[in-house]
N, C-alpha and C positions, 0 to 999 in steps of 0.2 A: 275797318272791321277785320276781323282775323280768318282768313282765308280756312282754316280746318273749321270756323264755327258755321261760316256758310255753308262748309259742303255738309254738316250735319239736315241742312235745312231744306237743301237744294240741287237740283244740278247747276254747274258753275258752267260759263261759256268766256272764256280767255283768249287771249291774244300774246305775241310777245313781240316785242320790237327791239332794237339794238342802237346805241348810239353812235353816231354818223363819225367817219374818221375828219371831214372836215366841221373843224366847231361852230362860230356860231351862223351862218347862213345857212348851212345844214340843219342843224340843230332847229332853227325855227319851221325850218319843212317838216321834221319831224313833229315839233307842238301841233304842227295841223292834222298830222295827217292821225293825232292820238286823238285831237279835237274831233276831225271824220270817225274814229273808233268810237269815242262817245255817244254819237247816233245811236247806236247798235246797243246798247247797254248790256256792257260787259260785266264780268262780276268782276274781275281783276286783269289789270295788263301787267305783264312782265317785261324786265328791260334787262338784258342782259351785260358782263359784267367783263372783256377781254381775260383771254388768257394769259396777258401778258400784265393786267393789273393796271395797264399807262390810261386805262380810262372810266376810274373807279370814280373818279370824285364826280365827271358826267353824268355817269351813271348813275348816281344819288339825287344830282341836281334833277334830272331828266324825270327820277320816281318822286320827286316834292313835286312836280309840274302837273305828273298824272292825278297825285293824291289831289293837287289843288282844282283841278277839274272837277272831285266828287269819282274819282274813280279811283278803285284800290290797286295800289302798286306792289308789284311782287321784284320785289330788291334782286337779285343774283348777286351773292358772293363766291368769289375765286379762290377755292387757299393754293392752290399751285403754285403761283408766284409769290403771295404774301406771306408777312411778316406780322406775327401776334399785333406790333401797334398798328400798323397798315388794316390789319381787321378792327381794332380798337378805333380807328381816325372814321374807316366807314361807316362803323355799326352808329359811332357817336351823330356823326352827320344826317344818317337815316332817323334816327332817333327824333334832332331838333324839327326834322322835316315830317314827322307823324308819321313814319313808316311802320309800320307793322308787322311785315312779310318778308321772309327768305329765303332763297333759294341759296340752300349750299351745294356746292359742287367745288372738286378738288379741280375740275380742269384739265383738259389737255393742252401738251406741250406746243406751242408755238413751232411750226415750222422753221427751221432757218436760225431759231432762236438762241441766243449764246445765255439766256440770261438764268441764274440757281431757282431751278422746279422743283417743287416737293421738301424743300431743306425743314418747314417747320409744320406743314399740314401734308400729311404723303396719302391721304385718305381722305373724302368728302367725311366718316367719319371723325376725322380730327378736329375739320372742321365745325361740325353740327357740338362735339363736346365742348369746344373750346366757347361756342354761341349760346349753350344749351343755359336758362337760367336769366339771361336778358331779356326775356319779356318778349320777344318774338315767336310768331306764328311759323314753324318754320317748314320748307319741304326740301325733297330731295331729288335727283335723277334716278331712273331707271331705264333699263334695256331692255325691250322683248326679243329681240332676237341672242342676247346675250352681251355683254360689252366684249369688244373685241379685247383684252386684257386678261380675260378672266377664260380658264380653263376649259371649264363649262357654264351652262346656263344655270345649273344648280350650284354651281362656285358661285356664279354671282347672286345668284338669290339668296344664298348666306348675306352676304354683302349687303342685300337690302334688306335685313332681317338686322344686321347690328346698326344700318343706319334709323331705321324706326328703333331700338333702343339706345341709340345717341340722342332720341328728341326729334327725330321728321314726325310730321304728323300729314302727311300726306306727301304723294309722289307724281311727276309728272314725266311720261315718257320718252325720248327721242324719237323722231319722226319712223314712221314703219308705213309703207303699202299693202302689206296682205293684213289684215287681222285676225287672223286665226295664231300670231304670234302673241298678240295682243290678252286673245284668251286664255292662252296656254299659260303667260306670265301669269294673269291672276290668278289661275286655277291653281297653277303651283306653290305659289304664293301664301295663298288663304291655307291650303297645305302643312303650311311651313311656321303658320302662327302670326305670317303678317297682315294685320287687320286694317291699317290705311286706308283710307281712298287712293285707287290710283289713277289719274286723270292722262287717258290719250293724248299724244301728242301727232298734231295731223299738218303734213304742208303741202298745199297742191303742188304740182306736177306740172308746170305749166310751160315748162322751157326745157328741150329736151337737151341743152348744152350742160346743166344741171344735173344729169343723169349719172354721170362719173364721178362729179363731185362730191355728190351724197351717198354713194356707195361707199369713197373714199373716208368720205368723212364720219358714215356711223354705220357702213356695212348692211344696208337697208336692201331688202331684199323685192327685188322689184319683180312682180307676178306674170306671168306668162302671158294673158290676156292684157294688161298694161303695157307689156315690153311690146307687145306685136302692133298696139296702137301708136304706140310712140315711135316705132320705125315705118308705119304708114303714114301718119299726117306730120312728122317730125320739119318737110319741107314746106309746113303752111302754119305760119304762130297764129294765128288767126283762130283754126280749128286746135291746134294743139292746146293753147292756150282754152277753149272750150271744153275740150275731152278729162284736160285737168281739173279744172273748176270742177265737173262731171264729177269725174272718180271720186275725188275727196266728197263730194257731196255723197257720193252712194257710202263710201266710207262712214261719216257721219252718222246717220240714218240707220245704216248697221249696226254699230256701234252703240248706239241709245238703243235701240232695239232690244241688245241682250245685255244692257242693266249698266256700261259706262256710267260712272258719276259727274261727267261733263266731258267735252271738249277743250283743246288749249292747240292753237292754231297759230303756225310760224307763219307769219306772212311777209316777213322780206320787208321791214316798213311801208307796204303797198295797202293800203286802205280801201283801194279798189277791190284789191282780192278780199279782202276781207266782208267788201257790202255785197258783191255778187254771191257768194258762197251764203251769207244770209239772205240773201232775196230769194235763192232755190228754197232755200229751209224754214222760209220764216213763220209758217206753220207749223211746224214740230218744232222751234224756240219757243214759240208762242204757248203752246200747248205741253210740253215737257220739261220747261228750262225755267219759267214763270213760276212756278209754285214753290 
């Protein structure tokens, strides 16, 4: 089913997983732990897509596996590394495997990487036009605190303003800990003429070795009352790993509160985190995520 017809109908509660660098003994932890996902009846899981592109075809196999569970697969395509057929070889592969769902994104650059970025998709828009027309449901990234690339925050909400008219029909965010960014994207947003669903993107907090990596990696602005937790119980994973599950829960909670149209929750292929975080909430899925 087409991920933007759901969200007309509903709130959606997502997941997103990644495919393992080692293939297939990896690979089969992963089938389980998407099997552990299914308990939880998710509307869609996402699988993400490298930026380097060396693990595309995975990555289609990995979304026919979800699909074949009875769970709807949200594809990730890269255009930063690829190559119009290289899109054409995935789209076709998702296609025979009943995929439905895309996530376009242009991608960031590989660290370290020697390999031609941007040479024929230099925009997540390129990509969505060069898609637009195949039959896919498709969405896109957003930044609430703004993409680090982009000027300003209103530079980049142009940005998502020509990717809803490239074809997104819905958008989903990069992880954030304060929400009040969160709001501010939509409010500016709806503003701006862009009518989407935009779906939060939320990842506990549970290892505070993590903390510099996700700054690094999408500039996530970590709240004063968080930071101070995380330098108190940082030398006990036990409770760290608690106060996370926590936050993201209050997060959550918030969030439906003032009208998000679902959830979409990184969870590191950890299916653990995924069923504690729904055991706090499983009355407000129950009651807000159900109809």
């Amino acid at each position: 089913m087409r991920i933007d017809e759901i969200l007309k109908n509903k709130r959606t509660l997502s997941f997103e997983v990644f495919p393992p660098k080692k293939a297939q003994t990896e690979t089969e932890k992963l089938y389980e732990t998407i099997r552990e996902l299914k308990k939880l009846s998710p509307d869609f899981i996402s699988v993400t897509y490298g930026a380097s592109g060396s693990n595309a075809r995975n990555s289609a196999e990995i979304a026919g596996f979800i699909k074949s569970e009875g769970i709807e697969p949200l594809a990730h395509i890269t255009g930063g590394p690829s190559t119009p057929s290289d899109i054409d070889k995935t789209t076709e592969k998702l296609k025979s495997l009943g995929v439905e769902n895309v996530l376009a994104l242009r991608g960031d650059r590989p660290v370290d990487s020697d390999i031609e970025y941007c040479k024929h998709f230099a925009h997540a828009t390129d990509l969505l036009t060069y898609l637009n027309g195949r039959g896919f449901s498709m969405g896109a990234a957003c930044y609430p605190e703004g993409h680090s690339e982009c000027v300003s925050l209103y530079a980049d909400l142009e940005n998502l303003k020509k990717k809803q008219d490239c074809g997104a029909k819905f958008f989903i965010t990069q992880i954030f800990y304060d929400n009040s960014y969160y709001y501010r994207l939509v409010f500016e947003a709806r503003k701006l003429g862009i009518t989407c669903p935009i779906i939060p993107g939320i990842m506990p907090l549970t290892n505070p070795k993590n903390i510099s990596r996700i700054k690094s990696m999408c500039g996530s602005t970590i709240p004063i009352e968080l930071r101070n937790m995380l330098e108190i119980y940082s030398d006990n994973p036990v409770v760290m790993r608690e106060m996370g599950l926590n936050y993201a829960a209050y997060q959550i909670t918030d969030l439906i509160a003032k009208g998000a149209p679902g959830v979409h929750l990184y969870i590191m292929n950890r299916a653990d985190t995924a069923s504690e975080i729904y055991l706090r909430l499983k009355n407000t899925f129950d009651e807000l995520f159900r109809r």
